[in-house]
C-alpha positions as semicolon CSV with decimal commas, in nm:
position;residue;x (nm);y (nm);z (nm)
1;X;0,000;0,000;0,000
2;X;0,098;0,344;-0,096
3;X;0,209;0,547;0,219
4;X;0,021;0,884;0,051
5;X;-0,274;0,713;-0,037
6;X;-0,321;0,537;0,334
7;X;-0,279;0,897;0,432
8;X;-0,539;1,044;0,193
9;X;-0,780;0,747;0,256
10;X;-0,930;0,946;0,582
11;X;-0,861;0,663;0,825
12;X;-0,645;0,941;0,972
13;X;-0,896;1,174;1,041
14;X;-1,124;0,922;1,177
15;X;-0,896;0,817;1,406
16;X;-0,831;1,159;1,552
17;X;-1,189;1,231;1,584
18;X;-1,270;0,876;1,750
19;X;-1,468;0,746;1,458
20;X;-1,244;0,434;1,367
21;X;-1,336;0,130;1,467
22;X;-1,064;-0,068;1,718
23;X;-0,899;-0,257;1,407
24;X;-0,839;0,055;1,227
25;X;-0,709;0,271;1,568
26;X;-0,468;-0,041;1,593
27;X;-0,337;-0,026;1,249
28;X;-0,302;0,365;1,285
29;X;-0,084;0,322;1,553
30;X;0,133;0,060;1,421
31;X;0,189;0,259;1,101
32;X;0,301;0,527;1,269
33;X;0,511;0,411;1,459
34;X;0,635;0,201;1,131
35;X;0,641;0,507;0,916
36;X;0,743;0,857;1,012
37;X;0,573;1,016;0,731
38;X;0,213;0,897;0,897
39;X;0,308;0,969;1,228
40;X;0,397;1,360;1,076
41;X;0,082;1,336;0,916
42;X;-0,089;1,225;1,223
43;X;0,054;1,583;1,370
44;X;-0,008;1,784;1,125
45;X;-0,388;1,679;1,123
46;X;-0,410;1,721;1,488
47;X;-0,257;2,081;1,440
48;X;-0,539;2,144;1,188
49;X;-0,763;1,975;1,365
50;X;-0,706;2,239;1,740
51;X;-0,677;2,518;1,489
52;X;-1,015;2,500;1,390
53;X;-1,196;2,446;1,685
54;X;-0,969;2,780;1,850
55;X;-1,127;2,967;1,553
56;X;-1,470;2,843;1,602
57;X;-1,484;2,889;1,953
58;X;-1,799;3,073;2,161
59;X;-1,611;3,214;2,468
60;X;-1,821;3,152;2,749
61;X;-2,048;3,446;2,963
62;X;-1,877;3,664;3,161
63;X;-1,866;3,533;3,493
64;X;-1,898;3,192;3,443
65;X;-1,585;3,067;3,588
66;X;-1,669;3,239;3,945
67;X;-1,960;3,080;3,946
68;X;-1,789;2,685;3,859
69;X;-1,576;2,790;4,103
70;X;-1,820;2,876;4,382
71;X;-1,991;2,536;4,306
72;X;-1,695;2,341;4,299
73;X;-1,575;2,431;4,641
74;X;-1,908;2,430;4,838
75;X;-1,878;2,757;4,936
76;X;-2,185;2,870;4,742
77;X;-2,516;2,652;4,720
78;X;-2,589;2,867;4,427
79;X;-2,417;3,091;4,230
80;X;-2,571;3,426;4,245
81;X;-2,359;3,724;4,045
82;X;-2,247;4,047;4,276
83;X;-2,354;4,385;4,141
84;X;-2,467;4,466;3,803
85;X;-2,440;4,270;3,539
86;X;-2,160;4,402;3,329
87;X;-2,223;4,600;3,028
88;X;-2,294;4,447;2,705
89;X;-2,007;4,428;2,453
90;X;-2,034;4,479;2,073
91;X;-1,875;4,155;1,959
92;X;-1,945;3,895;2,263
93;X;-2,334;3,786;2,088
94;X;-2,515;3,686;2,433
95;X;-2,813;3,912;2,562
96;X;-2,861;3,955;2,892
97;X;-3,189;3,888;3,082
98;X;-3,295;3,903;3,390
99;X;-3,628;3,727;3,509
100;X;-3,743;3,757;3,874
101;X;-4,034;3,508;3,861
102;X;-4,135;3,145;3,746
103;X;-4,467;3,196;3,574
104;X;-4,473;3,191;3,170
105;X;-4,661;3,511;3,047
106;X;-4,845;3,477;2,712
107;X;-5,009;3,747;2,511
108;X;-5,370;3,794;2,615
109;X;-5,557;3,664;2,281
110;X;-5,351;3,260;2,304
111;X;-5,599;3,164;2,627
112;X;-5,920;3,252;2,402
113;X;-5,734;3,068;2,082
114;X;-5,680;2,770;2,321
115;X;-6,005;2,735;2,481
116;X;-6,144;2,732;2,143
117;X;-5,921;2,485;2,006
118;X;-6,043;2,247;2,369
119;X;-6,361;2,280;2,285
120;X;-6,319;2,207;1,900
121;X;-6,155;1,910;1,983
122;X;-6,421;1,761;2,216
123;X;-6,657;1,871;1,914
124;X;-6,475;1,619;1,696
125;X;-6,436;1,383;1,932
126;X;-6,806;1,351;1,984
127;X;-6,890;1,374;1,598
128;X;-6,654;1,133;1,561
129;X;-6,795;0,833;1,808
130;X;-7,136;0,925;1,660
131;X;-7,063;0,856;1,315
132;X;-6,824;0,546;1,417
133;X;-7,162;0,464;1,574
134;X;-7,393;0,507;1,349
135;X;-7,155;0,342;1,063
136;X;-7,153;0,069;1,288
137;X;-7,569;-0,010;1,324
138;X;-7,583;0,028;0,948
139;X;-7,338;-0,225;0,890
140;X;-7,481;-0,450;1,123
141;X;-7,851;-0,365;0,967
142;X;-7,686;-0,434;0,629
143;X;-7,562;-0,777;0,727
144;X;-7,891;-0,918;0,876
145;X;-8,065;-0,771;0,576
146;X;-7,849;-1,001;0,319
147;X;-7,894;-1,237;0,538
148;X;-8,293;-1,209;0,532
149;X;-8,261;-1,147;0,188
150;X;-8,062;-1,494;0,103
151;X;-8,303;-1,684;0,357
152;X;-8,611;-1,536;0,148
153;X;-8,419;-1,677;-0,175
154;X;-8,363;-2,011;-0,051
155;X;-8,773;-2,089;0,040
């Protein structure tokens, strides 16, 4: 097998990212340590590989590592931020929002739109067990009728 075509073949990649199964992590590892060109190639990747996720990166909120702290060594229950929360900057893409109580507030016109759609749905529930119903008898009455009718024929 060609060294730059074992290279090319992505086996590399999967193995970095965990997707190879145990036979092909194995062989990874012995043909690096077998060739030094796959084994450069193995670094290089990984290079690639930790430059891209640095440059894709979200840093986290501000104040977030107090707070893993203060949870982390008990000293804190729960993590509640001192003073005001800091001001928002241009590039850092988080909004921040501050909610004091636990109910869910909906505009005034969804309880009317869902009460309706209750009571529509009972409505079609009901229409729907009478007509299952009623389909139901006339079947039945349809049955002993062709069964009358082929009696009848037979005398």
């Amino acid at each position: 097998m060609d060294i730059r075509d074992y290279i090319e073949s992505g086996v590399l990649e999967a193995y970095l990212l965990g997707m190879a199964t145990a036979d092909e992590e194995q062989e990874v590892r012995q043909m690096a340590a077998t060739y030094p060109e796959i084994a450069l190639a193995l670094t290089d990747l990984e290079l690639e590989i930790e430059q891209a996720c640095q440059e894709g990166a979200v840093p986290p909120p501000p104040g977030t590592w107090e707070g893993l702290q203060a949870k982390l060594s008990g000293e804190l229950r729960r993590y509640e931020p001192q003073g005001p929360p800091p001001p928002r900057q241009e590039g850092s893409g988080y909004v921040h929002v501050e909610v004091d109580d636990t109910h869910i507030r909906v505009h005034k016109y969804w309880r009317p739109a869902f009460i309706a759609v209750f009571i529509l749905s009972k409505v079609f529930l009901v229409l729907a067990l009478y007509y299952y119903f009623k389909t139901d008898s006339q079947e039945q009455e349809i049955e002993r009728l062709k069964i009358e009718l082929i009696e009848s024929r037979t005398r």
